[in-house]
PADREN-126381 format. One record per residue (C-alpha): residue number from 1; x, y, z. Coordinates in nm, 4 decimals, padded with zeros to 6 digits, always signed. Each point is the difference from the previous one (the first is absolute). Layout:
rec num = NUM | c1 = X | c2 = Y | c3 = Z
...
***
This chain:
rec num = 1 | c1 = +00.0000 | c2 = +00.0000 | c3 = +00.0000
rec num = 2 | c1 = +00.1226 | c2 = +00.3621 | c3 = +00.0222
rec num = 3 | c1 = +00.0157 | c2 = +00.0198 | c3 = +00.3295
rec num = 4 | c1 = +00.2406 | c2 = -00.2831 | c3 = +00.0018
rec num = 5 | c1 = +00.1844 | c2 = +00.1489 | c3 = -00.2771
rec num = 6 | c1 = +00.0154 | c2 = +00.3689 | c3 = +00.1477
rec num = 7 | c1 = +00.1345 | c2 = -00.1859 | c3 = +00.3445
rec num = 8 | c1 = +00.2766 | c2 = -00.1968 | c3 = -00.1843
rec num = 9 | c1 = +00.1156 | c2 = +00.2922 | c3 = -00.1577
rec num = 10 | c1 = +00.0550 | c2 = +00.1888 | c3 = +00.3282
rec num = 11 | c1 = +00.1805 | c2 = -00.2929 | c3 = +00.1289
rec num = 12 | c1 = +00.2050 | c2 = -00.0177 | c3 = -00.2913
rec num = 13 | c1 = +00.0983 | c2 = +00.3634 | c3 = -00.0425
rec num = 14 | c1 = +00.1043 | c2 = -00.0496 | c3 = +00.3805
rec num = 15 | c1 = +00.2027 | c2 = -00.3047 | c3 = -00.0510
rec num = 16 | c1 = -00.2452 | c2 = -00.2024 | c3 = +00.2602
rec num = 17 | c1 = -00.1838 | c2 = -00.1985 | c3 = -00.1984
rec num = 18 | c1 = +00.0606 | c2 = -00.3553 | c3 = +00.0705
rec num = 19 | c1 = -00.3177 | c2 = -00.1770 | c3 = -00.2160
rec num = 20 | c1 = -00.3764 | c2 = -00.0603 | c3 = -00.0433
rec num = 21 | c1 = -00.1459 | c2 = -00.3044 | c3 = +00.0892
rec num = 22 | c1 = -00.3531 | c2 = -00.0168 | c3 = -00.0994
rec num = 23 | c1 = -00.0605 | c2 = -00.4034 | c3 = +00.0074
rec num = 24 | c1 = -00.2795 | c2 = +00.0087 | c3 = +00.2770
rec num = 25 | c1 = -00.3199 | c2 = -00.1445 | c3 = -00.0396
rec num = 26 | c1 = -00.3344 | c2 = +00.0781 | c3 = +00.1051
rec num = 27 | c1 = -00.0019 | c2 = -00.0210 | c3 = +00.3744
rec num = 28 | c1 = +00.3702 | c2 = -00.0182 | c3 = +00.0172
rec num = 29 | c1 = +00.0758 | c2 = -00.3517 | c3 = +00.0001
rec num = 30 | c1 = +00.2605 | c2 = -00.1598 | c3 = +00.2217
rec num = 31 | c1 = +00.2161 | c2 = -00.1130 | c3 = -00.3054
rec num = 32 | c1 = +00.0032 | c2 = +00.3492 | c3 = -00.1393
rec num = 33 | c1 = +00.0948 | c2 = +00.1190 | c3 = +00.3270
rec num = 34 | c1 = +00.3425 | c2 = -00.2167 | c3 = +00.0082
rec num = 35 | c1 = +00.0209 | c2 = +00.1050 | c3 = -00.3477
rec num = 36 | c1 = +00.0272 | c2 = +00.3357 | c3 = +00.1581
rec num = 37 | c1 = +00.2018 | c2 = +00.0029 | c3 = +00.2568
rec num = 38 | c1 = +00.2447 | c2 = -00.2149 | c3 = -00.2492
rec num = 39 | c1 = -00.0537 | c2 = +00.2753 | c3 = -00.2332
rec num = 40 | c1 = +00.1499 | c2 = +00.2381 | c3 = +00.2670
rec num = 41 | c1 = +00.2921 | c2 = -00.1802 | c3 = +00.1076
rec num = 42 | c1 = +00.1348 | c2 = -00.0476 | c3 = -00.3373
rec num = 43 | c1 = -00.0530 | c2 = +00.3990 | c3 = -00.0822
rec num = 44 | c1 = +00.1952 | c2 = +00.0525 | c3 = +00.3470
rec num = 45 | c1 = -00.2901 | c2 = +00.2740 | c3 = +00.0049
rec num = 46 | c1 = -00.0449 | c2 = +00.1904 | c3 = +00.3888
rec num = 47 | c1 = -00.3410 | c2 = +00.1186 | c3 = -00.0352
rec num = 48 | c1 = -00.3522 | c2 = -00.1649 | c3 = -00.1364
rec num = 49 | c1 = -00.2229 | c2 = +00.2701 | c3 = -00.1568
rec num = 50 | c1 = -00.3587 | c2 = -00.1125 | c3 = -00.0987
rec num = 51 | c1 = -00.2279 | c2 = +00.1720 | c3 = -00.2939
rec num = 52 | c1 = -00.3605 | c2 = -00.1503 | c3 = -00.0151
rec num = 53 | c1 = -00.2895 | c2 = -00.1266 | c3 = +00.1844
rec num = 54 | c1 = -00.0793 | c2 = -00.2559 | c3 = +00.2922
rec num = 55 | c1 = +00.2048 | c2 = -00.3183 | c3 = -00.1283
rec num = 56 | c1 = +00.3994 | c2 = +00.1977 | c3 = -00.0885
rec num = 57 | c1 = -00.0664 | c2 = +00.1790 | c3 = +00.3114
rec num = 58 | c1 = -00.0512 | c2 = -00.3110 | c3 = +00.2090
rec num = 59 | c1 = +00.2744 | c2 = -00.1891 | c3 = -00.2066
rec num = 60 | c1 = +00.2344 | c2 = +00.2492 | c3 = +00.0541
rec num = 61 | c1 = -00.0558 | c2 = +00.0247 | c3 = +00.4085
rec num = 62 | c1 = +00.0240 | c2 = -00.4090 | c3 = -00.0388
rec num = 63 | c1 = +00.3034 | c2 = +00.0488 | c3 = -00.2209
rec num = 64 | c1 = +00.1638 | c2 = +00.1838 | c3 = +00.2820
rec num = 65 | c1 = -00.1366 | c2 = -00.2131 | c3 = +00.2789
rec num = 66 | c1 = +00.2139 | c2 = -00.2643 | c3 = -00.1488
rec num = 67 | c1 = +00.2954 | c2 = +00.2324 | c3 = -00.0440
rec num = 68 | c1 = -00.0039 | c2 = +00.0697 | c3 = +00.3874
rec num = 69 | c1 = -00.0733 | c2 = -00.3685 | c3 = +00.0309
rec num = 70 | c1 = +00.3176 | c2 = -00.1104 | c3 = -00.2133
rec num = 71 | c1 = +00.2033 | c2 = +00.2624 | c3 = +00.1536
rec num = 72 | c1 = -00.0946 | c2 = -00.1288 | c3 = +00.3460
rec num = 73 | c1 = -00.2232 | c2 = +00.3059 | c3 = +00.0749
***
C-alpha cells in the first residue's frame, strides 16, 4: 500500500530500514508468527513497526512476545 511504501522510504532515506514482512494471515496464525520473529532475527532489525488493522497489530505484539521470550525476557 502507500502507507507501507511512504514508511519504507523514511526508513530508507534514514539508513534504518531493516525489511517488511507481510506473510500474516487472517487472525495471525501461530506459524506466521515464527515466520516473524525469524523474519526479524535474520534482518538483525531493533524495532517492530506495524501498519494495518486488528491481525499485524496483534502479530506484531506476538512477534515481539517471542523476541522477549527468545531473548530470555
Amino acid at each position: 500500500t502507500n502507507v507501507v511504501n511512504n514508511v519504507e522510504g523514511i526508513l530508507k532515506d534514514n539508513g534504518a530500514f531493516g525489511g517488511t514482512f507481510s506473510e500474516i494471515g487472517q487472525h495471525a496464525p501461530v506459524q506466521g508468527i515464527l515466520r516473524g520473529v525469524e523474519a526479524f532475527t535474520t534482518a538483525g532489525a531493533d524495532i517492530v513497526i506495524s501498519i494495518g488493522g486488528g491481525s499485524p497489530i496483534d502479530a506484531a505484539k506476538a512477534i515481539v512476545y517471542f523476541l522477549h521470550q527468545k531473548e530470555g525476557g
